[in-house]
C-alpha positions as CSV (number, residue, x, y, z in Angstrom):
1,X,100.6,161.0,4.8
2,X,101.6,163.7,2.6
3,X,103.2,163.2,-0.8
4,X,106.4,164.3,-0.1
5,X,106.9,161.8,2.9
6,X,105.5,159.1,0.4
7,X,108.5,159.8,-1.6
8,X,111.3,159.8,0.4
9,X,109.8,156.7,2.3
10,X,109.8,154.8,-1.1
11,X,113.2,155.8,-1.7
12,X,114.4,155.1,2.1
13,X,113.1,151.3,0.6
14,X,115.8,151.1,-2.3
15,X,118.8,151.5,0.0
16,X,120.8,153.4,-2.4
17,X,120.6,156.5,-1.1
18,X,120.9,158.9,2.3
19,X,118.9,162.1,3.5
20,X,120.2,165.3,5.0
21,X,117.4,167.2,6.8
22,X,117.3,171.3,6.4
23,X,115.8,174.5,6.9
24,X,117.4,175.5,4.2
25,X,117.7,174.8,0.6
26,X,121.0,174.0,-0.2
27,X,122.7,173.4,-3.8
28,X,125.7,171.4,-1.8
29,X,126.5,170.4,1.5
30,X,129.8,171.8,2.9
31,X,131.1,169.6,6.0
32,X,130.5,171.7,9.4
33,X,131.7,170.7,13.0
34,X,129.1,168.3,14.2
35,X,127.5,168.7,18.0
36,X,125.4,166.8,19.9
37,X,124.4,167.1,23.5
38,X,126.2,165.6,26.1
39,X,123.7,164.1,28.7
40,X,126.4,163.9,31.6
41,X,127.5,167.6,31.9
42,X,124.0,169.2,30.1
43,X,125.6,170.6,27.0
44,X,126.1,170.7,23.4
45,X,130.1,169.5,22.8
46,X,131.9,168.8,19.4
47,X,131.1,165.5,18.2
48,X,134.3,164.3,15.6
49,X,135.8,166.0,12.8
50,X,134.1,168.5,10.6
51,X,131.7,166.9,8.1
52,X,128.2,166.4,6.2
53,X,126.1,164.4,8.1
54,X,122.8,162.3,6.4
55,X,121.0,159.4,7.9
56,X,119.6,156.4,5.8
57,X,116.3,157.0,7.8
58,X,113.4,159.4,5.7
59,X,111.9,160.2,9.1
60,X,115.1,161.3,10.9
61,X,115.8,163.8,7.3
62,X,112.3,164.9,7.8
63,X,112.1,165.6,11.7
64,X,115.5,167.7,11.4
65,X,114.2,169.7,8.4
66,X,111.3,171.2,10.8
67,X,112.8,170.8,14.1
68,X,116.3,172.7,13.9
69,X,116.9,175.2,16.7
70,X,116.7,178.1,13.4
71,X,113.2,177.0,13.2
72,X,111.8,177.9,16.9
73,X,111.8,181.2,18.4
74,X,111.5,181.8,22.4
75,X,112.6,179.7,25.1
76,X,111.1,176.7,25.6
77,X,111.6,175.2,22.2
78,X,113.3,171.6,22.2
79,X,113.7,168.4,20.0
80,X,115.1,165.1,20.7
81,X,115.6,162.0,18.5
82,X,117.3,159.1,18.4
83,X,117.0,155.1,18.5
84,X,116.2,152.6,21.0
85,X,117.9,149.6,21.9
86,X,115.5,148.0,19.9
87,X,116.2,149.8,16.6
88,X,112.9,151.8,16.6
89,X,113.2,155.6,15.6
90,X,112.0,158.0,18.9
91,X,111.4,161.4,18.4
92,X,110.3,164.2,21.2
93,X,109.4,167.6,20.9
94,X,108.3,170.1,23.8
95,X,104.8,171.7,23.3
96,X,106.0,175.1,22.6
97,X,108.2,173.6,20.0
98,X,105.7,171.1,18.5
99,X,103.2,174.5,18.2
100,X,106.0,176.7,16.2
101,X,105.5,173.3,13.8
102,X,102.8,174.0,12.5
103,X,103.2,175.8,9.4
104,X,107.1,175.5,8.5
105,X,108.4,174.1,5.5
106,X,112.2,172.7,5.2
107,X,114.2,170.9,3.0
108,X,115.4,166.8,2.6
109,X,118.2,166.9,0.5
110,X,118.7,163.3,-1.2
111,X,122.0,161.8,-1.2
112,X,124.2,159.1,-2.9
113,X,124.9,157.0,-0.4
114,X,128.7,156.2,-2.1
115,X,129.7,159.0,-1.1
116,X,129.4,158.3,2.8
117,X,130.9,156.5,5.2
118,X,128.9,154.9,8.8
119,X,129.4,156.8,11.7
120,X,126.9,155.2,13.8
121,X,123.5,153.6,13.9
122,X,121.7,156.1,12.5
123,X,124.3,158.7,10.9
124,X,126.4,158.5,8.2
125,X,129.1,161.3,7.3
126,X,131.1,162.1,4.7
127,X,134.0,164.9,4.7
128,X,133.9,165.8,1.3
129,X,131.2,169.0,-0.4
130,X,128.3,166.6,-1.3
131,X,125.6,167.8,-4.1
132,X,122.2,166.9,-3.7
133,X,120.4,164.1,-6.1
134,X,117.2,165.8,-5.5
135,X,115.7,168.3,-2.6
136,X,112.2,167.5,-1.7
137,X,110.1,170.3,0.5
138,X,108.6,168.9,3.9
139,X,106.2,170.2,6.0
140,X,104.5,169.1,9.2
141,X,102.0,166.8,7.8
142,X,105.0,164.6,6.8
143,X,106.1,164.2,10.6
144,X,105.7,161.0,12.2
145,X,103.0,160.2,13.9
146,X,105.1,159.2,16.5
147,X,106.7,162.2,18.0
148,X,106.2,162.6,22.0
149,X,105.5,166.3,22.9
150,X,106.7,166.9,26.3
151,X,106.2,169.7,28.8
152,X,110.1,169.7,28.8
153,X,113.3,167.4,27.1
């Protein structure tokens, strides 16, 4: 486990704060229209009003830092996550993705958790400029062990 998972898993623990997973650095968070893909029709759609999303989940932060689309070049590159009906965190990458991995950095932007509002299970959003408490640098080695890595998503 690297260090910088360590850290954000001990403060994931003290429930005072969120995470905001990046490829970038970013000295504040400006709300942006949120997407998500729609399963039913096979594409991405606009998913509420514009805002900053985070998650209270280190692993989530960390998985979106390396795994945004800006991250992959080439067709074939996918990433999935979400969680179950049991609660438990599921991520899924496709092979070319998980291989483009290897060797990124990105960017979990810790987050005062006042200034949020719960969206859903797993997000939180808020709809105001947010600046970070602290930015810590991922890499792969901080992944989950538990990532799928599919042919396809």
């Amino acid at each position: 486990m690297g260090n910088a998972r360590e850290r954000l898993l001990v403060l994931e623990t003290e429930g005072k704060f969120l995470f905001h997973g990046s490829p970038l650095l970013l000295e504040e968070l400006t709300p942006r229209q949120p997407i998500n893909f729609d399963r039913k029709t096979g594409e991405m759609r606009n998913d509420g009003n514009s805002c900053v999303a985070a998650t209270h989940f280190a692993e989530i932060a960390i998985f979106r830092a390396l795994t945004h689309m800006t991250q992959f070049s080439g067709k074939g590159c996918g990433s999935s996550f979400g969680l179950t009906s049991e609660g438990e965190i599921r991520f899924e990458l496709t092979r070319k993705a998980w291989k483009q991995v290897k060797g990124k950095t990105g960017y979990v932007h810790v987050l005062s958790r006042n200034e949020f509002s719960r969206f859903s299970r797993s997000e939180w959003r808020s709809e105001h400029r947010v600046r970070p408490l602290e930015v810590i640098t991922v890499s792969a080695e901080d992944l989950s062990k538990n990532i799928k890595v599919k042919r396809w998503l």
